[in-house]
Backbone bond lengths (Angstrom), bond angles and torsions (degrees), N, CA, C in turn:
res aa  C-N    CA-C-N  psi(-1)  N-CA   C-N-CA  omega(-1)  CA-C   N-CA-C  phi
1 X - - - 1.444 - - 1.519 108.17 -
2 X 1.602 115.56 141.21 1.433 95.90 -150.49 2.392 72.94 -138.31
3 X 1.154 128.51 140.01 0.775 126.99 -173.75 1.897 107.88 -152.59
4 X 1.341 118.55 136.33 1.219 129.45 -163.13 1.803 104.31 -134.95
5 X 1.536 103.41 126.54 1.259 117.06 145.71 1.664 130.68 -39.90
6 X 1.357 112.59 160.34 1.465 113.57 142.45 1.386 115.55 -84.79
7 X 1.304 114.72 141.99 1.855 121.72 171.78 1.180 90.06 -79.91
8 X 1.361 67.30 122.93 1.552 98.89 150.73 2.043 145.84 -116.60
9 X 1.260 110.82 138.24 1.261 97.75 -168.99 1.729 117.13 -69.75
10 X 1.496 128.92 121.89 1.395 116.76 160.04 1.524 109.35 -96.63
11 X 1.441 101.79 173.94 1.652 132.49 -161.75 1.739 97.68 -110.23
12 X 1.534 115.76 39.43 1.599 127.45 -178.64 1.362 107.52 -151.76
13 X 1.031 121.36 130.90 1.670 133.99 167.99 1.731 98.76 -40.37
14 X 1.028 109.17 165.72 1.328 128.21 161.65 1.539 121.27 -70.31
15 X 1.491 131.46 -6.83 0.968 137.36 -174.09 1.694 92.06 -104.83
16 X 1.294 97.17 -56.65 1.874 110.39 -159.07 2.238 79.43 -70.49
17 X 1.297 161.56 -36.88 1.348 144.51 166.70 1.464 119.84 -50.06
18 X 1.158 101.42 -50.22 1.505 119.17 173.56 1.463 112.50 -35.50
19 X 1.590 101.70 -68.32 1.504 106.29 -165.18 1.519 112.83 -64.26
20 X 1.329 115.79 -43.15 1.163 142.82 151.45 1.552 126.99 -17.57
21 X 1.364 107.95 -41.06 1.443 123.32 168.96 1.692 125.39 -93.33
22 X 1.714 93.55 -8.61 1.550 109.04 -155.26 1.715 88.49 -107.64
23 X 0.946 121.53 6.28 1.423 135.37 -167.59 2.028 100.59 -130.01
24 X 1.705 90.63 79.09 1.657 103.14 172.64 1.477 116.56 -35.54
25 X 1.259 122.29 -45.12 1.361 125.24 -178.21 1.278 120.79 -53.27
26 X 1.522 112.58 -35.53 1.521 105.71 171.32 1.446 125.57 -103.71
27 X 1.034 102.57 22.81 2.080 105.84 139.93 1.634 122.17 -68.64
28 X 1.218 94.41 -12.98 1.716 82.90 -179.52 1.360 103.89 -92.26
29 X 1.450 141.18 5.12 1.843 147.16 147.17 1.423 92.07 -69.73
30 X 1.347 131.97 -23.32 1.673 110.27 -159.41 1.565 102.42 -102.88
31 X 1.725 128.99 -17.13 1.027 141.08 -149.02 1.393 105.61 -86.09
32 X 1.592 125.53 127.48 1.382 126.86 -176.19 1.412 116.39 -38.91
33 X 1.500 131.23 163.20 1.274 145.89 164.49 2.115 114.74 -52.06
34 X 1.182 90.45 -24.48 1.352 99.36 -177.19 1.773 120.07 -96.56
35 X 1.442 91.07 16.09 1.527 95.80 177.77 1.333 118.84 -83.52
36 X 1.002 120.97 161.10 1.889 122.82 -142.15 1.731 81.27 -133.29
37 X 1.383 111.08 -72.21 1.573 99.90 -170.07 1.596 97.44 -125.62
38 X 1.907 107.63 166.58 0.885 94.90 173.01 1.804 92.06 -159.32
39 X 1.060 122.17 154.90 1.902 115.03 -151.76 1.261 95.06 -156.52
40 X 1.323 118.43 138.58 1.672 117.88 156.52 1.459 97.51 -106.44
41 X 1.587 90.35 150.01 1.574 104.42 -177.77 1.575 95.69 -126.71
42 X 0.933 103.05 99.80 2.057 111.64 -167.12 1.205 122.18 41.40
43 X 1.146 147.45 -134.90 1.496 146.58 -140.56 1.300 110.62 -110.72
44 X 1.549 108.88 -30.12 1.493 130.82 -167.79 1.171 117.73 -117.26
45 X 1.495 120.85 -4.78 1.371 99.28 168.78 1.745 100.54 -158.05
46 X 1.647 99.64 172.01 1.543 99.90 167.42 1.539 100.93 -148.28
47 X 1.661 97.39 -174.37 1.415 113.30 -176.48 1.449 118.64 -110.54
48 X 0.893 136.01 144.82 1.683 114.50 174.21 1.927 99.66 -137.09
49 X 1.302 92.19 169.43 1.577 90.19 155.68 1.347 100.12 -172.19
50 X 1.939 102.18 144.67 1.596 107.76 -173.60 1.533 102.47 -104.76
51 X 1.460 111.86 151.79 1.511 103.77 -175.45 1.168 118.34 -62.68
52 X 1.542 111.63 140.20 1.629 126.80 -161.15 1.248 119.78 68.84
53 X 0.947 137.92 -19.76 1.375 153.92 152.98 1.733 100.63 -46.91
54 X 1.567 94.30 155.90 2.024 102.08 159.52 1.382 106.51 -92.72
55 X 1.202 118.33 179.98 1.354 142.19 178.32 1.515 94.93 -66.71
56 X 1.139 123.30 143.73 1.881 146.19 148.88 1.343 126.68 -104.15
57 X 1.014 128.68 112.78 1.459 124.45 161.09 1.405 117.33 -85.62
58 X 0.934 114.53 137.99 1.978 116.89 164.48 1.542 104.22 -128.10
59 X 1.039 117.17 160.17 1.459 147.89 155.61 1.362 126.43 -136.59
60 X 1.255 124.87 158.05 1.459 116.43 -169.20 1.547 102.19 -101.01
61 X 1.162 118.18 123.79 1.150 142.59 165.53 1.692 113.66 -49.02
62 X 1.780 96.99 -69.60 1.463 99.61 -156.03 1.511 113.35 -147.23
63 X 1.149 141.02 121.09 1.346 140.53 -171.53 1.291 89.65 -135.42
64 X 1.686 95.78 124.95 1.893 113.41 -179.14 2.058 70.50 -141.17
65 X 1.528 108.49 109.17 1.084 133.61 157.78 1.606 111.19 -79.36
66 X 1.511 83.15 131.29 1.130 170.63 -18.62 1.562 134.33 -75.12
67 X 1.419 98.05 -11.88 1.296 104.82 -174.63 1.291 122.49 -95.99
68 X 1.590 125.57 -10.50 1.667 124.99 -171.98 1.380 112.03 -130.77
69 X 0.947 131.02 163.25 1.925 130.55 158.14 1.734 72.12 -169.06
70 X 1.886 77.01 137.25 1.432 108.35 167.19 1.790 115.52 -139.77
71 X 1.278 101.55 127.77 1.837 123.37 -169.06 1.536 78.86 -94.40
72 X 1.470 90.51 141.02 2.047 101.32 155.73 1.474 89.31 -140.21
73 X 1.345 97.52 145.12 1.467 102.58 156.91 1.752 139.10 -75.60
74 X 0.998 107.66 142.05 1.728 110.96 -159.53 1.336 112.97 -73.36
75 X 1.830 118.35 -18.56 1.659 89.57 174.35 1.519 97.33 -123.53
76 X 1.136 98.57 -173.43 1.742 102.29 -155.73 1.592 103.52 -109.63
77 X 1.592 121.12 25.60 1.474 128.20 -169.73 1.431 78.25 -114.44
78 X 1.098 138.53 -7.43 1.858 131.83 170.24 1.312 114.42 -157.62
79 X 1.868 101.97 77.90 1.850 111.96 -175.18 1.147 91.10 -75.12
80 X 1.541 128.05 128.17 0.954 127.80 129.47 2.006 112.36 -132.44
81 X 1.367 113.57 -173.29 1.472 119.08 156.77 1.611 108.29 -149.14
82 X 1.339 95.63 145.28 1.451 120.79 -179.08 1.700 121.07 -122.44
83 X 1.851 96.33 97.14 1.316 118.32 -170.63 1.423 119.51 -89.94
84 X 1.284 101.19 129.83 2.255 104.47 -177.15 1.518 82.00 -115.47
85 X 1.486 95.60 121.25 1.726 113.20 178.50 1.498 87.41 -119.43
86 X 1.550 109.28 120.82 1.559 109.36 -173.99 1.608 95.74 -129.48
87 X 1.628 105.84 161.33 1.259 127.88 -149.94 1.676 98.42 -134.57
88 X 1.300 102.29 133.09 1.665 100.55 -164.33 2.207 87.95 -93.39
89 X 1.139 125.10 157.47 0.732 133.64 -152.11 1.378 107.07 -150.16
90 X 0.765 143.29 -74.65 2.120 142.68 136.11 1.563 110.71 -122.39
91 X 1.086 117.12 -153.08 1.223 117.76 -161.80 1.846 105.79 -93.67
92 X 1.445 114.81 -3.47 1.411 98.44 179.19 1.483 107.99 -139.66
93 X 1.760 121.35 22.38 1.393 146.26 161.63 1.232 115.36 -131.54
94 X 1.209 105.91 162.62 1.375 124.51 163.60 1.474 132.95 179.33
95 X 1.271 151.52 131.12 1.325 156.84 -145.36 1.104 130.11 -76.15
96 X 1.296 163.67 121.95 1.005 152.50 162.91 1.600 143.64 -119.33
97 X 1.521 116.26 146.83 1.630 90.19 -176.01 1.127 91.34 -137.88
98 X 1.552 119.23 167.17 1.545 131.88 -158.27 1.951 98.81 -117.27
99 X 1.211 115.67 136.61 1.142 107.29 -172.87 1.932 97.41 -130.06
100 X 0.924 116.01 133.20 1.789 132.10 -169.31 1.366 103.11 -106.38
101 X 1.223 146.77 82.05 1.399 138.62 173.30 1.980 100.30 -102.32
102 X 1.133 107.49 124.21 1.486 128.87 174.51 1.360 124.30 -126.98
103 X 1.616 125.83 118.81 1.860 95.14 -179.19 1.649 91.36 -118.44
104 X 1.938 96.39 109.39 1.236 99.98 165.36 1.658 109.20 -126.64
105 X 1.513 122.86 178.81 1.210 117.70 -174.89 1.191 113.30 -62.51
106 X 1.679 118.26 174.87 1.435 108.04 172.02 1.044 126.99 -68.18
107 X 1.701 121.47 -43.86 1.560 121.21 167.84 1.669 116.18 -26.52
108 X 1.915 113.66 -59.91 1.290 94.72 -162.35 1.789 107.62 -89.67
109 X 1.688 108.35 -4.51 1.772 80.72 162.28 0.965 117.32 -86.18
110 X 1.474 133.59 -15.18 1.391 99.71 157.15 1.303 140.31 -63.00
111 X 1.299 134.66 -9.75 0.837 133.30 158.34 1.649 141.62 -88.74
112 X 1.520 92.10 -19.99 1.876 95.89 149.17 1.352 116.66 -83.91
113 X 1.376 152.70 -46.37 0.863 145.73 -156.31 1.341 116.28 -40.53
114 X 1.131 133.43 -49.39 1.195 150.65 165.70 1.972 111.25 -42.46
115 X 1.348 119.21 -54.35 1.483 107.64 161.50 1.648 128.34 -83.78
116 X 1.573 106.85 -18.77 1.160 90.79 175.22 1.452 113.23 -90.75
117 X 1.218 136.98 -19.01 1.258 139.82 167.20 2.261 107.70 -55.19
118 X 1.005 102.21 -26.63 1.294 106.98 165.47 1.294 123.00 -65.91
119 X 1.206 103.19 -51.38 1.967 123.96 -156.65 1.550 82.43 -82.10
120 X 1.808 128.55 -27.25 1.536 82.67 -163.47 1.353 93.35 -110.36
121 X 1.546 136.66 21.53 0.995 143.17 169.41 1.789 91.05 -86.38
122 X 1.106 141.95 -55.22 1.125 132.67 155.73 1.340 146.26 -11.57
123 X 1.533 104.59 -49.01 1.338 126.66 -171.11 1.480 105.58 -82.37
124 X 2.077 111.23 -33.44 0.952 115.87 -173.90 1.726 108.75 -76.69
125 X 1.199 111.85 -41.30 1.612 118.74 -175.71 1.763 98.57 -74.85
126 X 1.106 125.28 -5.36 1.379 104.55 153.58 1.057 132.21 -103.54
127 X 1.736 127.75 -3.77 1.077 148.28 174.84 1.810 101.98 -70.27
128 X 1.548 116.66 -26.00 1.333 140.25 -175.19 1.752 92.04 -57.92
129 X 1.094 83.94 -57.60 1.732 75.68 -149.85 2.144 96.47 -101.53
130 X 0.856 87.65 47.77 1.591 95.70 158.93 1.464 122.78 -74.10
């Protein structure tokens, strides 16, 4: 299941988003209103959970500065990864869009699709107003 944001414009260079994203701690400014918990688990990763939802872990996979950081999740009962493909824009913006690739059966994307297509439309409209 492969699921995409709208780009969006931020008010940060492509260098200053990057780091920004590559720095677990500050997903919890980007994390919906409906978040229940939210944990760092060392430098590289955290936990979250949205209400009714289970717990998530992410860690960052991959930072190819300036343009990518990629989160995967840590256990393998919910593969997915969550990609910010960012777009340099001048020297003190630049764009970004969030990309959700998961390979689960059909039963359960159909039945996430519907919150995670939210949460990462979320993440992106708060990344907006940074």
């Amino acid at each position: 299941m492969n699921l995409t944001s709208k780009k969006v414009i931020v008010q940060k260079s492509a260098n200053e988003l990057c780091d920004f994203l590559g720095e677990v701690r500050n997903f919890e400014k980007l994390m919906p209103e409906n978040t229940s918990k939210f944990e760092l688990m060392g430098d590289q990763a955290f936990i979250f959970a949205l209400k009714g939802m289970p717990e998530i872990a992410l860690e960052v996979k991959e930072v190819t500065a300036p343009t990518k950081v990629v989160l995967g999740a840590i256990s393998d009962k919910f593969p997915f990864t969550l990609i910010g493909r960012i777009s340099i824009i001048n020297e003190h913006s630049s764009d970004i869009e969030l990309e959700f690739e998961g390979d689960f059966n059909p039963m359960m994307a159909m039945m996430i699709k519907g919150p995670i297509t939210k949460f990462i439309d979320t993440l992106s409209s708060n990344l907006e107003v940074l």
